[in-house]
C-alpha positions in Angstrom: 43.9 95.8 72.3 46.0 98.0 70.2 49.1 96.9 68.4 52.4 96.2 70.2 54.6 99.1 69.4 57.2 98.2 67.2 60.6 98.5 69.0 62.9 99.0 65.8 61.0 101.5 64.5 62.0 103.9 67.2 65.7 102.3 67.9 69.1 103.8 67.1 72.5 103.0 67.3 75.0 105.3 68.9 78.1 105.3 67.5 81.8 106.8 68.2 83.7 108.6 66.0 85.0 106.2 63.8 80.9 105.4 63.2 81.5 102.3 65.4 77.9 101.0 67.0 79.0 101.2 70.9 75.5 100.8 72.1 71.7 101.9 71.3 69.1 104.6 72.1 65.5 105.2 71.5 63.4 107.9 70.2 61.2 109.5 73.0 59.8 112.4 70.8 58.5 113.8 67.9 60.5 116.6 67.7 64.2 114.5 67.9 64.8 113.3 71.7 66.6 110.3 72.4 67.0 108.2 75.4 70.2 106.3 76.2 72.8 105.1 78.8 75.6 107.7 80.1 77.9 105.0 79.7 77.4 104.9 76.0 78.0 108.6 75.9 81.2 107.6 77.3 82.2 104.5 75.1 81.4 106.9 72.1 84.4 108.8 73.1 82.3 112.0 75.2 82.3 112.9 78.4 78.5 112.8 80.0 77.6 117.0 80.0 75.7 119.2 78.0 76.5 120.3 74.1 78.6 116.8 73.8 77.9 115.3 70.5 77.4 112.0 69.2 76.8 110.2 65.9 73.7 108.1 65.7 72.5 106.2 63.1 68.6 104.7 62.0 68.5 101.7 60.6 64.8 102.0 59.5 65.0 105.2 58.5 63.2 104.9 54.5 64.9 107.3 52.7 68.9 106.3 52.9 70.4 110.3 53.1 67.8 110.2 56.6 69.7 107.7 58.7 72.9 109.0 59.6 73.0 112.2 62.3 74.3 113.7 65.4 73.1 114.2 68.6 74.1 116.2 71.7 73.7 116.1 75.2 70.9 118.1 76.4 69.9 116.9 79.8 71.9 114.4 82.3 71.9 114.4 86.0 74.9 116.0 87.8 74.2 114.9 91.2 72.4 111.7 91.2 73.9 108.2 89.4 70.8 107.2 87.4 72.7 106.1 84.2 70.2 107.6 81.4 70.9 110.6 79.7 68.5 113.0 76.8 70.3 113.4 73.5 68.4 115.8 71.1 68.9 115.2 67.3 70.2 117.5 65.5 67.0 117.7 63.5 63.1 118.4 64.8 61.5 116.5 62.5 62.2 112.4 62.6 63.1 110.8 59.9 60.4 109.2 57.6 59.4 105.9 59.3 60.6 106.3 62.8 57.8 106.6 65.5 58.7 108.3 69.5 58.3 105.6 72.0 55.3 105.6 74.2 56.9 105.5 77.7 55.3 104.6 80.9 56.5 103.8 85.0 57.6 100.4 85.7 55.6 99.8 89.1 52.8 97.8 87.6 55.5 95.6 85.4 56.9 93.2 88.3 56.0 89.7 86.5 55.2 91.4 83.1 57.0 89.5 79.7 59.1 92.3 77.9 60.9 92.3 74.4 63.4 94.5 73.3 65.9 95.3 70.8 69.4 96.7 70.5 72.9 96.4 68.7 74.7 93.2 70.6 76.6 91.3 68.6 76.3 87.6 67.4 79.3 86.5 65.3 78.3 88.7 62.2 74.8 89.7 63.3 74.7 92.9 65.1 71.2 94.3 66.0 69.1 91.6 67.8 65.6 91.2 69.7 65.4 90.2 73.0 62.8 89.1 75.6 62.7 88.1 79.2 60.7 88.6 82.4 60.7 91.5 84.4 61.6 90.0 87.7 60.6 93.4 90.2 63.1 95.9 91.6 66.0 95.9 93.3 67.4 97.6 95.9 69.7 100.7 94.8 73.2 99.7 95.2 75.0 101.7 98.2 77.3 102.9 96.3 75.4 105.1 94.2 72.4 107.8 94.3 69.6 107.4 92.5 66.2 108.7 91.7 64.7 105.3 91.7 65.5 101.9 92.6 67.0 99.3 89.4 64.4 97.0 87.5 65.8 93.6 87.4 65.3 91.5 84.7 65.7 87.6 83.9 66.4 87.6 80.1 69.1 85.2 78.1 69.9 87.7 75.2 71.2 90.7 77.3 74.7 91.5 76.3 76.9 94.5 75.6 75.7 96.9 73.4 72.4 96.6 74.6 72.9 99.1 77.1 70.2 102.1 76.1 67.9 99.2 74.8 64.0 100.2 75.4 62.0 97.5 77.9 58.9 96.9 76.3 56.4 96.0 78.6 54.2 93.9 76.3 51.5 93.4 78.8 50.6 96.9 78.9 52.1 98.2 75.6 54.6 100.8 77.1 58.6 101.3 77.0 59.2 101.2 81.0 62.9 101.0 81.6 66.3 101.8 79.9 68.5 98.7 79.8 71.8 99.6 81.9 73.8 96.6 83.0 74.1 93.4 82.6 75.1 91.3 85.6 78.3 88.7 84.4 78.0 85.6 86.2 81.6 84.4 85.7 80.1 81.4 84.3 78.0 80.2 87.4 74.4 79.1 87.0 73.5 81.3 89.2 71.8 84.8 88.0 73.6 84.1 84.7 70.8 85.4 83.1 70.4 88.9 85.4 70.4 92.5 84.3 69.1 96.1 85.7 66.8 98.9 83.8 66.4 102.2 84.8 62.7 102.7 85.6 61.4 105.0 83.1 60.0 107.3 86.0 62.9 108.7 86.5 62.8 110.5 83.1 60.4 112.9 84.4 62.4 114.4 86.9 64.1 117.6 86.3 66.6 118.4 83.8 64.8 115.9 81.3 61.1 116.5 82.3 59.7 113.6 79.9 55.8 112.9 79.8 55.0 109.6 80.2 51.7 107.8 79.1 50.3 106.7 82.6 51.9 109.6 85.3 52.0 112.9 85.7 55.3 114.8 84.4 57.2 116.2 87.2 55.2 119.8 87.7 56.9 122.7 85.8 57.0 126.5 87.0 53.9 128.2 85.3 54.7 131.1 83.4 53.0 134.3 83.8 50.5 132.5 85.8 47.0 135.2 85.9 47.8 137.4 88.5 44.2 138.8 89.1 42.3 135.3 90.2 42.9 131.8 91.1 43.5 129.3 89.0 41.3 126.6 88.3 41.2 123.8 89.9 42.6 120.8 87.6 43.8 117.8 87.4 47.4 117.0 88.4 50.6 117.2 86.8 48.6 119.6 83.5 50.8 122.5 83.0 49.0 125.4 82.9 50.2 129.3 81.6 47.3 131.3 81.8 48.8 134.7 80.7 46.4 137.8 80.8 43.7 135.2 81.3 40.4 137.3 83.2 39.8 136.6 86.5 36.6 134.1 86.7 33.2 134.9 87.4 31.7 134.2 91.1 28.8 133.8 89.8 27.8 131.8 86.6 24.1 131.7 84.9 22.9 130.7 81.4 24.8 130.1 78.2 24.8 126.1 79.0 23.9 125.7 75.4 27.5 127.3 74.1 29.5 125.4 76.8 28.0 122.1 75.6 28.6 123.0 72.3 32.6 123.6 73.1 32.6 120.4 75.1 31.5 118.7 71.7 34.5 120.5 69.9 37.0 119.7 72.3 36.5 115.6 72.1 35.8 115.8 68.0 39.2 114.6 66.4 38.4 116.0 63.2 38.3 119.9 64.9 41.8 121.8 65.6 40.3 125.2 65.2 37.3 126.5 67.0 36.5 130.5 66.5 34.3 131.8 69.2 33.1 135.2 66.9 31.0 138.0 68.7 30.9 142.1 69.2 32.9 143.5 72.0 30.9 143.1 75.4 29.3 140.1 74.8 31.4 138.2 77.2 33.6 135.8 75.2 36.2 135.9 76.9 34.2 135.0 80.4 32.7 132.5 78.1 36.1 130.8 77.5 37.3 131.0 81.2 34.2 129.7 82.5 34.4 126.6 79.8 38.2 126.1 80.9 37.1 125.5 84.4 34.5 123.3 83.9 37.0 121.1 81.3 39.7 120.9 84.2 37.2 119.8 86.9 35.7 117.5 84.4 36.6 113.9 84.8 34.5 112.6 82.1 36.5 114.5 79.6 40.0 114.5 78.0 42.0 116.6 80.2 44.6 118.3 77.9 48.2 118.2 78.7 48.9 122.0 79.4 47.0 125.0 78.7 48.7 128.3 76.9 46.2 131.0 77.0 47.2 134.7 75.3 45.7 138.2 75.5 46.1 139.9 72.1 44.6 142.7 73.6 47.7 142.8 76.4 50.0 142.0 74.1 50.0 141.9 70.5 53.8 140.9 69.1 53.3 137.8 67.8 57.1 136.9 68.1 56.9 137.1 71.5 53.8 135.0 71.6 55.6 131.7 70.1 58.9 132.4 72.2 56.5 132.1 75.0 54.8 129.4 73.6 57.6 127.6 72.9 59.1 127.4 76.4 55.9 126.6 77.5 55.9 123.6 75.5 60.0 123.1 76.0 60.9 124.3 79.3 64.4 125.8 79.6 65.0 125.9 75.8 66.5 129.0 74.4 63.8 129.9 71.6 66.6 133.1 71.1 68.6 130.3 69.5 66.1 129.5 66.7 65.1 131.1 63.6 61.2 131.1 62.8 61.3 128.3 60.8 62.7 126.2 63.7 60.6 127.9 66.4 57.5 127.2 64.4 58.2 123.3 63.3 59.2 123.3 66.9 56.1 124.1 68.5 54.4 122.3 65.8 56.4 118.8 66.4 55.3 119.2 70.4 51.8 119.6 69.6 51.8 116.1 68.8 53.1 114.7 72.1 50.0 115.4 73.9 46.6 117.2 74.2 47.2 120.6 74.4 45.2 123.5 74.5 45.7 127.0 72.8 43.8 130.0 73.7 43.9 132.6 71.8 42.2 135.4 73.0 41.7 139.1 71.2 42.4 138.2 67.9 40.9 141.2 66.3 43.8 143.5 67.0 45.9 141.7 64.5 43.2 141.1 61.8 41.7 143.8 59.1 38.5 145.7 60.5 37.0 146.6 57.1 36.9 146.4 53.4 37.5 143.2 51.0 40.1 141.8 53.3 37.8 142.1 56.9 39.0 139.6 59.1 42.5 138.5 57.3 45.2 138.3 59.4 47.5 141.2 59.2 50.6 138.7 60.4 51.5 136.1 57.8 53.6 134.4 60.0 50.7 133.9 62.5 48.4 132.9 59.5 50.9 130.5 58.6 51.1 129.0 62.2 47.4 128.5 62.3 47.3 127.1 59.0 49.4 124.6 60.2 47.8 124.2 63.2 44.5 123.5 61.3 46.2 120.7 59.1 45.3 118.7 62.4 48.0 115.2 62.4 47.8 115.8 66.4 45.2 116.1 69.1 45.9 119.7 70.6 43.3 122.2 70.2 43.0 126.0 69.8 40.2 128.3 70.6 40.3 132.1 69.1 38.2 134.7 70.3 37.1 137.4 68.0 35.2 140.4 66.7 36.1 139.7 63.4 35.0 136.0 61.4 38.1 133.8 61.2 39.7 133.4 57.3 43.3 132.5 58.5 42.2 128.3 58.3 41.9 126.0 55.1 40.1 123.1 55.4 36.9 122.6 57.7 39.1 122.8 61.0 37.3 126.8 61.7 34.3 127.0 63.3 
């Protein structure tokens, strides 16, 4: 069994203005989102839209000038009452020490233990555990629309400021709901000891679009989706942009040998990089369709979270290749807002919330074709981006096709 995540180390408070705690939040992300209540937008002194900025603060941040940020609004719902809302820190790297949540649905937690942790107040101790049962769900309240009916919960240590507090389900080692409201029992023994989650299910619906560990995000356009042939058939809920991608083959003989071998790349962890290197005509780029649609009908094989495949040949800008990849990887971001620092650490920082895969086909027409320097990239900034994807510290993987050998990667990452 692997180790219960630890709650604090991806907990925050929110604060108000005058860096008063007025509830909590959770990390959700490498690259800086944060979960929390709308209500604690509101007790922090903003009104519950887009662009309205917080303070929030990590305790367990290591290094003392990383704990203290802001945060703004960048998804909520406008017509439905599920009290959650994304904040996005106003850095996309995490602080050293903080770790993203691993989220998951609540339906298979009805009876499940949970802990939790969050900024209620005990005489002079603020920032406390908690741990309970959670009980099943509730009806929704008429009064309100929601995505999803309320978790209810049976825990003694639920009190305000725990409102945004993560429900770890330590049964199955996942952060299912977002603690919302506690019910006050005007002293009666009865239900004193009741509150409501919001399942975390509903983080995948659109504007927030979250991935969670055990479903399917909720599908996303595809962008530039291959015009010329059908797409393969895959499993649900992958994401897949298969710009300028060839149309595949009818008909398929031979070459098992190579497709074994990529199969073999694909699940090593210690392989980001794969360079598929031949003369023009030779069918690599077949090659790499044909593998891709064996891999999504594959069951027995890691299925990768998305799939960004680009056509150098097509189109050879390599600034529009990560503004497309990066609202692949962050649909509806603006990449126009970013310089290419950001857009890179960006797509970098994604890579590590899931399995994707990178298909880079065409390389050649950006890398030397003769003398001392054959095969260098003529883009440093792309060489730089495959440097770093090389470095590996995720599990996405990229595939290049090429006339020319690959000497962009350090490391043993290049095949």
């Amino acid at each position: 069994m692997s180790q219960i995540q630890n709650l604090r180390n991806f907990t925050v408070q929110v604060r108000n203005a005058d860096n008063v705690i007025v509830g909590t939040g959770f990390v959700v992300s490498h690259t800086g989102e944060i979960v929390t209540c709308c209500h604690v937008i509101r007790d922090a002194g903003g009104q519950v839209a887009e662009g309205v900025e917080v303070n929030v603060y990590f305790p367990k941040a290591r290094k003392q000038e990383q704990k203290a940020h802001t945060a703004t609004v960048t998804a909520c719902f406008l017509e439905h009452d599920d009290d959650v809302v994304v904040l996005q820190l106003d850095t996309i790297t995490l602080p050293d020490g903080i770790e993203p949540a691993i989220l998951g649905i609540a339906e298979s937690s009805p009876g499940h233990k949970f802990k939790s942790f969050g900024y209620r107040r005990l005489q002079n101790y603020q920032g406390l555990p908690a741990e309970g049962k959670i009980v099943d769900f509730a009806e929704s309240p008429g009064d309100r629309i929601l995505h999803g009916d309320p978790v209810m919960l049976s825990s003694q240590h639920i009190d305000s400021g725990m409102s945004g507090s993560a429900v770890l389900d330590i049964e199955r080692n996942l952060v299912v709901g977002v603690i919302a409201e506690t019910w006050d029992s005007g002293g009666s023994e009865k239900d004193r000891d009741t509150s409501f989650a919001v399942d975390c299910r509903v983080l995948t619906f659109d504007p927030m679009c979250l991935q969670l560990a055990d479903a399917a995000p909720t599908p996303q356009p595809t962008i530039n989706s291959n015009p010329t042939g059908e797409l393969p058939v895959s499993q649900p809920g992958i994401v897949l942009n298969l710009n300028n991608a060839p149309a595949p083959l009818e008909e398929w003989v031979g070459r098992v040998d190579f497709l074994k071998i990529l199969n073999q790349d694909w699940v090593d962890p210690n392989c980001s990089i794969v360079g598929l290197i031949g003369f023009g005509g030779e069918g690599k780029s077949s090659l790499t369709r044909r593998w891709l649609e064996n891999l999504l009908q594959d069951s027995s094989l890691p299925q990768p979270s998305g799939v960004f495949w680009w056509g150098f040949y097509e189109k050879n800008n390599v600034l529009e290749f990560l503004e497309t990849a990066l609202k692949f990887l962050v649909p509806g971001i603006d990449p126009y807002q970013l310089n290419w620092a950001e857009k890179v650490n960006f797509i970098h920082g994604m890579l590590k919330s899931g399995r994707y895969l990178f298909i880079l086909d065409g390389l050649e027409v950006l890398q030397q074709q003769e003398g001392d320097d054959y095969g260098e990239l003529t883009s440093l900034d792309l060489r730089d981006f495959l440097r770093e994807f090389a470095a590996g510290e995720h599990k996405s993987f990229c595939l290049i096709s090429s006339r020319a050998p690959l000497v962009v990667c350090q490391g043993n990452f290049a095949k």
